[in-house]
C-alpha positions as CSV (number, residue, x, y, z in Angstrom):
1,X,-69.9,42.5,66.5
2,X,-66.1,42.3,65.9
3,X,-63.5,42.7,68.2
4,X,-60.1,43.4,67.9
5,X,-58.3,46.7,66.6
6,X,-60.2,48.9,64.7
7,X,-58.3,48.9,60.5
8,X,-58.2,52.1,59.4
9,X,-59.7,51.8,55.9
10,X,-60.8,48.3,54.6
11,X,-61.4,47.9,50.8
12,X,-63.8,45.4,49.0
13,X,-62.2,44.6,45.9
14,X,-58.6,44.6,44.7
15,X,-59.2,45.5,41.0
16,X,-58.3,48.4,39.3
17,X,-60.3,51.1,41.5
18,X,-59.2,49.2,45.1
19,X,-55.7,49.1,44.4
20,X,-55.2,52.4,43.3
21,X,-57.3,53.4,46.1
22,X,-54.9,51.6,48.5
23,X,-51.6,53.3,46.9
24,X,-53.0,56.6,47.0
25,X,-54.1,56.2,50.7
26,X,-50.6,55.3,51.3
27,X,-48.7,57.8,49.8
28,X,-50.8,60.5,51.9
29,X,-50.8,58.7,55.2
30,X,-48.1,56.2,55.6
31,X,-49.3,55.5,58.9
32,X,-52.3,54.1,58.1
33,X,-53.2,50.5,58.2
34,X,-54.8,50.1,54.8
35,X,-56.7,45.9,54.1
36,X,-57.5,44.8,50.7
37,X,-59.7,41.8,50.1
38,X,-59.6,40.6,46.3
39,X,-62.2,38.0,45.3
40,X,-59.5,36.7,42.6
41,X,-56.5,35.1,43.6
42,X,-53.4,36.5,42.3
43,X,-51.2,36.6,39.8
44,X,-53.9,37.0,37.6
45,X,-53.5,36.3,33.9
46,X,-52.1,38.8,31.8
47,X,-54.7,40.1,29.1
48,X,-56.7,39.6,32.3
49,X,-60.8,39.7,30.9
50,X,-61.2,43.5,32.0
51,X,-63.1,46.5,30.3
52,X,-60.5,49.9,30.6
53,X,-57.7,49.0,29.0
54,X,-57.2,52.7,27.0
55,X,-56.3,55.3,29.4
56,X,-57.4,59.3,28.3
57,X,-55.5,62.4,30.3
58,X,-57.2,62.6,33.6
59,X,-57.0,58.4,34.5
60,X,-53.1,58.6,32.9
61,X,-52.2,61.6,34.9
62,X,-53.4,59.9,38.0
63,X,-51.5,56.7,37.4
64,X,-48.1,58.1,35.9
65,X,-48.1,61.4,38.8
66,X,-50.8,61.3,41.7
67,X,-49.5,57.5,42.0
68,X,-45.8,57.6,40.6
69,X,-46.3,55.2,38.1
70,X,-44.8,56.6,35.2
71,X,-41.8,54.0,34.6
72,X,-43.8,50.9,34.9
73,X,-46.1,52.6,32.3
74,X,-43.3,53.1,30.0
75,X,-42.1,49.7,30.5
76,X,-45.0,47.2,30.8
77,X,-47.4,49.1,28.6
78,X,-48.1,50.6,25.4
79,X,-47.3,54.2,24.8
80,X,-51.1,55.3,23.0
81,X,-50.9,56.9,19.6
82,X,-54.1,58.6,20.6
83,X,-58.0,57.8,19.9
84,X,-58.0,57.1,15.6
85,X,-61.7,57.2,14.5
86,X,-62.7,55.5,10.9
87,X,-66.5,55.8,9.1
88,X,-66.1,52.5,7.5
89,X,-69.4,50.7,7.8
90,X,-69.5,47.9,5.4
91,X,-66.5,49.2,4.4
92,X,-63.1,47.0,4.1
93,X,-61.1,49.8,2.5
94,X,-60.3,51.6,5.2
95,X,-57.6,53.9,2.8
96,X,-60.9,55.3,1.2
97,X,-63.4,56.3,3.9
98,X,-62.7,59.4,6.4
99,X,-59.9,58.6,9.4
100,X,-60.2,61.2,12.0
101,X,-57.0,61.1,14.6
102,X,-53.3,62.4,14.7
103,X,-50.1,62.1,12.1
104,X,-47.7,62.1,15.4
105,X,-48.7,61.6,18.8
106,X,-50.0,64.7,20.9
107,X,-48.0,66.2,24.0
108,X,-49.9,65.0,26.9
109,X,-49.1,61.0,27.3
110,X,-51.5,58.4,27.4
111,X,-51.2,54.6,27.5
112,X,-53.2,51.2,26.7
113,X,-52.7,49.5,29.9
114,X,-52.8,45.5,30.1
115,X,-55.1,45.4,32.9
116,X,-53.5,42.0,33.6
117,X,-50.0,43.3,33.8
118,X,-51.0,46.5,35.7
119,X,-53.5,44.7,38.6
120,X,-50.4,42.6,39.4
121,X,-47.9,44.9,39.2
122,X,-50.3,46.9,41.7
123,X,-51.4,44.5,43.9
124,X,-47.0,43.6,44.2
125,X,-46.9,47.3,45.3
126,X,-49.6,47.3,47.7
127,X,-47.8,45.0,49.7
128,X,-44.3,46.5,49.0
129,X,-45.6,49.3,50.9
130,X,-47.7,47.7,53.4
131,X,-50.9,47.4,52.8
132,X,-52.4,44.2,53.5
133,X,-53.6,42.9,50.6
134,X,-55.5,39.6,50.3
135,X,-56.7,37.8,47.4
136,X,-58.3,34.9,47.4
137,X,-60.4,36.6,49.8
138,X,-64.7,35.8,49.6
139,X,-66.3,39.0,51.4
140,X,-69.8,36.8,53.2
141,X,-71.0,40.1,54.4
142,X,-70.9,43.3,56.6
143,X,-72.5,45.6,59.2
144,X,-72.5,49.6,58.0
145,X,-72.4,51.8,61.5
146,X,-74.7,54.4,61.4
147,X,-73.6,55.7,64.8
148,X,-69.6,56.3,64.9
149,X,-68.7,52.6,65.9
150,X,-66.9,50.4,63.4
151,X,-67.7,48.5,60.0
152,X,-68.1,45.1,60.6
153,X,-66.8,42.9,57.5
154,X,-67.3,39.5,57.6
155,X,-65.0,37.2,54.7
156,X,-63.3,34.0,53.9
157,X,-59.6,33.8,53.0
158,X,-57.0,30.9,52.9
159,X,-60.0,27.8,53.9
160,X,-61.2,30.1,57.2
161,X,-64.0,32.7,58.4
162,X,-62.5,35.9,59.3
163,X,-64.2,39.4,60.6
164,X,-62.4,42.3,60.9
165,X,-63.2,45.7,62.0
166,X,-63.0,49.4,60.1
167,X,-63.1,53.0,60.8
168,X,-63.5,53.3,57.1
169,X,-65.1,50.6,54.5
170,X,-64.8,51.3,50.9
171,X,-66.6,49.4,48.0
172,X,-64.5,48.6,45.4
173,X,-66.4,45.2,44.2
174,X,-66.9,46.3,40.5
175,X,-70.5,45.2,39.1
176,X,-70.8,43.1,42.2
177,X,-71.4,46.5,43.8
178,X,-72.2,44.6,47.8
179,X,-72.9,48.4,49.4
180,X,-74.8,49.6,46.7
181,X,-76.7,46.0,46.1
182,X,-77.3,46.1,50.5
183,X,-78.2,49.8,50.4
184,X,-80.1,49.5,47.1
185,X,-78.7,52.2,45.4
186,X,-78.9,50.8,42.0
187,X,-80.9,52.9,39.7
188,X,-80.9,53.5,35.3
189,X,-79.2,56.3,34.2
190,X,-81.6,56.2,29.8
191,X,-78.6,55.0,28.5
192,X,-79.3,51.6,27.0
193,X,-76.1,50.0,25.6
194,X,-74.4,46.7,25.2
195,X,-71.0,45.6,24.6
196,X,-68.8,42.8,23.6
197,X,-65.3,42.2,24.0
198,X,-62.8,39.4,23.1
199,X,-58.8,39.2,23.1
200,X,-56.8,37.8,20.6
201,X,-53.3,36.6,21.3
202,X,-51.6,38.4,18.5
203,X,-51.4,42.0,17.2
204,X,-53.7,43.7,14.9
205,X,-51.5,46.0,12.4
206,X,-54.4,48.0,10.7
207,X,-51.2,50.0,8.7
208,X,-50.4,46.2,6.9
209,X,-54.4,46.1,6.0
210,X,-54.1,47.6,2.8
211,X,-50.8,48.7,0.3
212,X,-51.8,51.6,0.0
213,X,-48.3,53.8,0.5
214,X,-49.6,56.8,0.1
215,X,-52.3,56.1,3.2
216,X,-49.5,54.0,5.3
217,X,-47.4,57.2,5.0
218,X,-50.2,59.7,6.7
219,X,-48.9,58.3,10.0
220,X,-45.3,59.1,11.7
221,X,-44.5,57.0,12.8
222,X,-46.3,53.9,10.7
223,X,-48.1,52.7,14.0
224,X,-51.9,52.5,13.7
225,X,-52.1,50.1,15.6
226,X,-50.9,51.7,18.8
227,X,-54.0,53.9,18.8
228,X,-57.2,53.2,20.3
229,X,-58.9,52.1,17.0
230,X,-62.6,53.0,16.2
231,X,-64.4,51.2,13.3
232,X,-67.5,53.2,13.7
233,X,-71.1,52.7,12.4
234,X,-74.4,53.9,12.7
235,X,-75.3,52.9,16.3
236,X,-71.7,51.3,17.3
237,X,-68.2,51.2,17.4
238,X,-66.1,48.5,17.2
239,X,-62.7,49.0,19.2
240,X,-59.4,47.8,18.7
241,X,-56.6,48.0,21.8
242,X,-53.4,47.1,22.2
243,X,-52.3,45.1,25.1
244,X,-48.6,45.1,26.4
245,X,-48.4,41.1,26.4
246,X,-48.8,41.0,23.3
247,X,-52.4,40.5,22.8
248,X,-54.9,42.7,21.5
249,X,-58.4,43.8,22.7
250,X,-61.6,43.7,20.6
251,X,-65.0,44.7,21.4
252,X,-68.4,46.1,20.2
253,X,-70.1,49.0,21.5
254,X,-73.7,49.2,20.4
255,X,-77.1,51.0,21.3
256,X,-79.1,48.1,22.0
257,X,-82.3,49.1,19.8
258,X,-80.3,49.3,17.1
259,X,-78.2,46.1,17.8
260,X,-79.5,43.3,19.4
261,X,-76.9,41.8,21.8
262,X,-78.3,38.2,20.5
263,X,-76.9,39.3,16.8
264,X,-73.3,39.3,18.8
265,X,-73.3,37.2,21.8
266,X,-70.6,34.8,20.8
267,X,-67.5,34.3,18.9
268,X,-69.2,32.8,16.0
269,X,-72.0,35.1,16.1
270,X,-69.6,38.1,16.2
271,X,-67.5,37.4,13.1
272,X,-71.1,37.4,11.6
273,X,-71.9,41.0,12.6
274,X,-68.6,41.9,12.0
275,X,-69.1,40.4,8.0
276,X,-72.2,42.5,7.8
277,X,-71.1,45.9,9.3
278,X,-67.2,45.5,9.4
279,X,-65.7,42.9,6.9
280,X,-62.3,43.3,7.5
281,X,-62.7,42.5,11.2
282,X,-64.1,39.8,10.1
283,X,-61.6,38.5,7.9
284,X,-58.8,39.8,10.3
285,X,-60.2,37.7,13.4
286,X,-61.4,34.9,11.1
287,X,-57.7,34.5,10.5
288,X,-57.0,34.1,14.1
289,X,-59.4,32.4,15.4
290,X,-57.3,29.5,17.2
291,X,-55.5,32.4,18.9
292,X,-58.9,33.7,20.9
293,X,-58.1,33.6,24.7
294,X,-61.6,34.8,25.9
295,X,-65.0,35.8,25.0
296,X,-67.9,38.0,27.4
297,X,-70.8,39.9,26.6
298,X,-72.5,42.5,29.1
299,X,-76.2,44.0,28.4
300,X,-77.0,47.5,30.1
301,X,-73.7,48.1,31.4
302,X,-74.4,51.8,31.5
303,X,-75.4,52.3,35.3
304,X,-76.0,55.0,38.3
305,X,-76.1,55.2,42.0
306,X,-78.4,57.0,44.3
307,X,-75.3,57.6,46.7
308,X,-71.7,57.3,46.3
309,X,-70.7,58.6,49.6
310,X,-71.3,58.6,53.4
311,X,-70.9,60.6,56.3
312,X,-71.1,57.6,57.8
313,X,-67.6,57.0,56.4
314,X,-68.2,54.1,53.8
315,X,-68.2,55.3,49.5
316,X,-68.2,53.7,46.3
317,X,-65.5,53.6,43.9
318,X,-65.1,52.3,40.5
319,X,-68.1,50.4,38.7
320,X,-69.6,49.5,42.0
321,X,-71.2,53.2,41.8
322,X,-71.6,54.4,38.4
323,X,-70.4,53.4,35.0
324,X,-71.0,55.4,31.6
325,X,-69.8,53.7,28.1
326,X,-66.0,53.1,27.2
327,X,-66.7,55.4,24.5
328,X,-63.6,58.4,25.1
329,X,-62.3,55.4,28.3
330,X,-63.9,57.6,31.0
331,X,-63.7,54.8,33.8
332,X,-60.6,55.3,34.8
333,X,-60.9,59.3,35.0
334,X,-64.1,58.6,37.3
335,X,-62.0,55.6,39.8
336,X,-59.1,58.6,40.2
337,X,-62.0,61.7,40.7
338,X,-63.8,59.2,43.1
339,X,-60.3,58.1,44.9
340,X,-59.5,61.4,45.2
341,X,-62.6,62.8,47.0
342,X,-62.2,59.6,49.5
343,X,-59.2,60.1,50.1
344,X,-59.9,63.8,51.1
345,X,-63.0,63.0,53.5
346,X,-60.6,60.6,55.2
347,X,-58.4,63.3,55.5
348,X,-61.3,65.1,56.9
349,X,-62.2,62.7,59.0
350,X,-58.7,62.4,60.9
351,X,-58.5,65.7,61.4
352,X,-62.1,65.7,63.2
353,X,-63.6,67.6,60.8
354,X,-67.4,67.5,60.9
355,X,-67.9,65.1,57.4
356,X,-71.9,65.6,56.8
357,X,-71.5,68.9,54.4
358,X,-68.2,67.5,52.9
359,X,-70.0,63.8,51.9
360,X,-72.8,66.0,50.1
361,X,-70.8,68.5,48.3
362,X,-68.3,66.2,46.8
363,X,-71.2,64.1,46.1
364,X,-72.9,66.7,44.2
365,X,-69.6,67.7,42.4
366,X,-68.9,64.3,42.0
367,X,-72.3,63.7,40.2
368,X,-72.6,66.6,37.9
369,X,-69.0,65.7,36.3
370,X,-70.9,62.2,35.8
371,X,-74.2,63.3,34.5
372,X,-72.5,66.0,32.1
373,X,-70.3,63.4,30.5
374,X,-73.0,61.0,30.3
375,X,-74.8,63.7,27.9
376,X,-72.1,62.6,25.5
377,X,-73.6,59.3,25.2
378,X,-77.3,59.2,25.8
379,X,-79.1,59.1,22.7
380,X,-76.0,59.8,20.7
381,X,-74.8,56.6,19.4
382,X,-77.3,56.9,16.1
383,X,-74.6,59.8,14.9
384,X,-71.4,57.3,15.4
385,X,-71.3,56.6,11.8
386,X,-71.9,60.0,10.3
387,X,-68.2,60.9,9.1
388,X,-69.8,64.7,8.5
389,X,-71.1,65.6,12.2
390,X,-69.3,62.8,14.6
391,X,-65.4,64.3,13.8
392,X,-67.1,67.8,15.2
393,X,-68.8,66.3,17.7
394,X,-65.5,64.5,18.5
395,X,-63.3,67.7,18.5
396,X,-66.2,69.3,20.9
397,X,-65.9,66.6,23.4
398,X,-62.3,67.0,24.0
399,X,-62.6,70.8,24.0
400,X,-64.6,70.3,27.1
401,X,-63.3,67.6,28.4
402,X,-59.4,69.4,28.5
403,X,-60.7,72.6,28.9
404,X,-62.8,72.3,32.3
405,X,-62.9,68.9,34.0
406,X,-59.0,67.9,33.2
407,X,-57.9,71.1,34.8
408,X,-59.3,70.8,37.9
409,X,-57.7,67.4,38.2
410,X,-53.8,68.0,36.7
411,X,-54.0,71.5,38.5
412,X,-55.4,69.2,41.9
413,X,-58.5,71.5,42.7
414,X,-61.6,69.2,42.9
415,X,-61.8,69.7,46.4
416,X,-60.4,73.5,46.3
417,X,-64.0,75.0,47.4
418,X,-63.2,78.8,47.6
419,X,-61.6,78.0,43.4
420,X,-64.9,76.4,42.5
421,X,-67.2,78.8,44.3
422,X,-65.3,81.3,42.3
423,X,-66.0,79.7,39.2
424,X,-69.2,78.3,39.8
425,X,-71.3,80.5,37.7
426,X,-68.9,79.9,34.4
427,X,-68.6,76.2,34.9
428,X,-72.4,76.1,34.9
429,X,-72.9,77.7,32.1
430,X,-70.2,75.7,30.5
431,X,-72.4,72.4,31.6
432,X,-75.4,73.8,29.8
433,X,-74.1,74.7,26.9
434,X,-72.5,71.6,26.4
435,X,-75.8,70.3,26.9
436,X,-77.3,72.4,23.9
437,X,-74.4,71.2,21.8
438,X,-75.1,67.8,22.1
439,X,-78.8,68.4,21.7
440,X,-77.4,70.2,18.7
441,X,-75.2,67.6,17.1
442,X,-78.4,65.3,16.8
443,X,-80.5,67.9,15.0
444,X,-77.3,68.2,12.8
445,X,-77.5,64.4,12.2
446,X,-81.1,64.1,11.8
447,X,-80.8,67.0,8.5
448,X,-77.4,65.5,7.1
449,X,-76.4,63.7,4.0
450,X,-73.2,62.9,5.3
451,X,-70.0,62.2,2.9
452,X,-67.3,60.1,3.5
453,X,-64.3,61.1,1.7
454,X,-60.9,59.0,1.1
455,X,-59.2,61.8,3.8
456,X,-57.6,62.3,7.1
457,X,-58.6,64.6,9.8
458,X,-55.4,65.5,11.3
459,X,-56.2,67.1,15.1
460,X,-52.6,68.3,14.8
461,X,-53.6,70.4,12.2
462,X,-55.9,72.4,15.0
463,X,-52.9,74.2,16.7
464,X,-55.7,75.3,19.8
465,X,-56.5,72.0,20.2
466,X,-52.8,70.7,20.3
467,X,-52.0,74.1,23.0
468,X,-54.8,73.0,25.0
469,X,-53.6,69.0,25.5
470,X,-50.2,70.6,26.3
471,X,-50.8,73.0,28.6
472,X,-52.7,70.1,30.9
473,X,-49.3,69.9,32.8
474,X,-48.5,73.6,33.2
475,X,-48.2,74.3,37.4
476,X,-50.7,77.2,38.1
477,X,-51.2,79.0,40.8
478,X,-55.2,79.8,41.7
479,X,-55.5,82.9,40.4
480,X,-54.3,81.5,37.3
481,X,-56.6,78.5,37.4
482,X,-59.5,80.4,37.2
483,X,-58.6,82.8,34.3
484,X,-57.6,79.8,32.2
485,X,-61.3,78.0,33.3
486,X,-63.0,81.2,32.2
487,X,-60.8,81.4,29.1
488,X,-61.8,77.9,28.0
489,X,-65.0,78.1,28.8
490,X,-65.0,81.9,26.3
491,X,-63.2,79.5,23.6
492,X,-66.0,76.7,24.5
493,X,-68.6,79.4,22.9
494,X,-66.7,80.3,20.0
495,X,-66.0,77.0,19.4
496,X,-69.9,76.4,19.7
497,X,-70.1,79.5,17.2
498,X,-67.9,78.0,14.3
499,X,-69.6,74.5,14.6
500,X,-72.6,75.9,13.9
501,X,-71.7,78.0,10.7
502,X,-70.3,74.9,9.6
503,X,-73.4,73.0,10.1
504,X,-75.6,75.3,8.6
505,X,-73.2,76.0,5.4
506,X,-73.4,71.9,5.3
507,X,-77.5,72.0,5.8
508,X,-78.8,75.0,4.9
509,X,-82.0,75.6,7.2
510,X,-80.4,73.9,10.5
511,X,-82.1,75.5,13.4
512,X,-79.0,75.7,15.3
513,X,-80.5,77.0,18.8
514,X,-79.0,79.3,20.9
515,X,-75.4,77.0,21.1
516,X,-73.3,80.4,20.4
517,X,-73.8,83.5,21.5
518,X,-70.2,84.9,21.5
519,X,-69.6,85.6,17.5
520,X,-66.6,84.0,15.7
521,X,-64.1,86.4,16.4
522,X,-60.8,85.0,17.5
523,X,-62.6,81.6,17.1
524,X,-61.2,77.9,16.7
525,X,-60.0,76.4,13.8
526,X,-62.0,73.6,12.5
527,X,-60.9,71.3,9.8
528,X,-61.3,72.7,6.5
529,X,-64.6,71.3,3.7
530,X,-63.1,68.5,1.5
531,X,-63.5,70.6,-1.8
């Protein structure tokens, strides 16, 4: 057993989901005596070898606001120019298969974050505010108290053995996952998907990849390559990012029946996939090849967790819980919900507030936003390359996502209970339906003959789409909240409506379930048929 003072929160892991942790722990309790212990020493490199480099609304909000990040963002980083979609398998003439993104950027900011830049511009503001973070740091092991006495953490740090005692202790280890692997927790969540991912030190200006003017032009301004660039296929997508050194990120998203991680699993190997399913990746990265900085591969890295968090005050944040794809860059929306419900049963906890129903609840909350988003992926990725159902299915995604989980987050209410047990009922049936619908867009895929026309899908062209994304920053008050939940959720239906008189004008006979329910009137635009 330790001795000495008790810390009051002791984090394993400075990455990403630590750090953040840290600084948000700090801004709601200056008093508290926050330790950070980093397996990596630090500075890290920048272009540092990380998965989550795109940012979506709910991870961006909570850097830029919940953590006041906003001007390093806008310094260090790369304003995003959106998600940009092309159905260009086997394709090199990207001016002549369907694009599906924006002409100018959309209200609500995102960023591709440099996840070297960022860890070390966040661990350098840790300590600025006094937390104690070490890097260099080898966690041996711990003790978990199961009866109100300390954590016990046991590490190595600067060539000596250290333990150290903790009210709180908070795993932030990434795939290491040390509570979940002590605890096993570990468990398979069906979604079986691999991924590669390289960086090259140069950028990747997709506008210069062909002359077409006419295609340049569709952009204002002429900057691609700021977006978070999809080069999709039937089971994959290949991903192009941005990276404010300098760099840029590459990588390969694939369902692993339908692409064997052995047909990718090195540099060489990967400019031969990319010939077969992608050619001008492959001519692109060909042409830089003595600019690679790094290369990894990860099988299955789609993973769950029996338990996230404890009333015997320990949790999991980050990838050492539960990971879904990097399809629509969810991780960092799931470290700031996660961050934010620890933070809150800490909160709890100081206050002596009996933490049993509290760990459950935003357990259970916690998991439902994970297992409804990971319906977006399971058994989905045979659609990526079908330019007629996956803009839709695209457009749907978003609808939900803005509509219901981003406004509990930018209007701070995922631990408002009375709000949610006021809109329980709707958000449930918003969950199912969204189920349906992506039951739905596979039937669609199974019975289409997809085109793939020489056009661009403009989501500024949608103006409800464009109202939604900016009214994510509008202050509410609870009253409010709710109306607008139950207003999306109406608009969710119609939605569902539209999509499925456009699928079944598309292929006639579609048994389009019950996905509807609330007519087309008043309903969402969609984008109009290529004649």
């Amino acid at each position: 057993m330790g001795s000495g003072r008790v810390h009051d929160v002791v984090v394993l892991g400075g990455g990403l989901a630590g750090l953040t942790l840290a600084l948000q722990l700090r801004r709601r309790f200056p008093d508290f005596d926050i330790v950070v212990l980093e397996r990596r020493a630090h500075p890290v490199p920048p272009a540092a070898h990380k998965v989550g480099e795109s940012t979506v609304e709910i991870g961006a909000h909570y850097f830029a606001e919940t953590l006041g990040l906003r001007e390093h963002l806008d310094s260090a980083h790369i304003r995003k120019f959106g998600f940009r979609f092309f159905f260009s398998e086997g394709r090199s003439d990207l001016e002549n298969v369907t694009e599906l993104g924006v002409r100018s950027v959309l209200p609500t900011p995102t960023w591709q974050i440099d996840r070297g830049l960022f860890e070390n511009f966040l661990g350098e503001e840790a300590r600025r505010q006094g937390v104690d973070f070490r890097d260099a740091a080898i966690v041996r092991g711990f003790d978990l108290s199961t009866d109100g006495s300390a954590h016990v953490v046991r590490f190595e740090h600067e060539s000596a053995a250290h333990e150290i005692l903790a009210r709180w202790l908070i795993d932030a280890s990434g795939r290491a996952g040390l509570v979940k692997h002590k605890l096993a927790l570990a468990e398979t969540n069906g979604h079986d998907a691999n991924a590669i991912w390289f960086r090259i030190d140069d950028r990747f200006d997709l506008d210069s990849w062909c002359e077409d003017a006419a295609w340049q032009q569709r952009c204002t301004p002429r900057e691609r390559w700021r977006s978070t660039n999809h080069l999709c296929g039937p089971g994959y997508w290949a991903w192009l990012i941005p990276l404010g050194s300098g760099a840029h990120s590459i990588g390969i998203v694939c369902d692993a029946k339908m692409h064997p991680i052995e047909t990718m699993n090195s540099f060489d190997r990967s400019l031969a996939w990319f010939e077969a399913h992608q050619p001008s990746m492959a001519r692109e990265c060909a042409q830089r090849r003595d600019k690679l900085m790094d290369f990894m591969y990860l099988r299955g890295f789609s993973h769950g967790c029996k338990q996230v968090f404890s009333a015997d005050r320990w949790a999991l944040t980050g990838d050492a819980g539960v990971f879904l794809d990097p399809f629509y860059s969810p991780g960092s929306d799931f470290i700031a919900i996660a961050n934010t419900y620890i933070v809150e049963m800490i909160a709890l906890d100081r206050r002596g507030k009996p933490l049993a129903p509290y760990a459950r609840l935003y357990e259970q909350l916690y998991m439902s936003f994970y297992e409804n988003t990971l319906t977006l992926y399971r058994d989905q990725y045979p659609m990526f390359g079908n330019a007629e159902v996956m803009p839709i299915k695209v457009i749907w995604d978003y609808a939900y996502y803005w509509g219901v989980l981003c406004q509990l987050v930018f209007q701070d209410r995922l631990t408002d209970i009375a709000l949610l047990g006021d809109v329980r009922a709707e958000l449930e049936q918003a969950q199912e339906l969204n189920r349906r619908m992506q039951i739905f867009f596979r039937r669609w895929h199974a019975r289409s003959r997809p085109r793939n026309e020489a056009v661009m899908l403009d989501q500024r062209e949608l103006d409800w789409f464009v109202a939604m994304n900016g009214g994510l920053h509008d202050r509410l008050a609870t009253e409010e909240v709710a109306a607008r939940l139950r207003g999306n959720i109406t608009l969710m239906h119609r939605l569902a409506a539209v999509i499925g008189v456009r699928a079944c004008g598309l292929c006639p006979g579609l048994d389009i379930g019950d996905i509807g329910g609330l007519g087309t009137a008043s309903a969402p635009s969609l984008f109009p048929l290529a004649a």
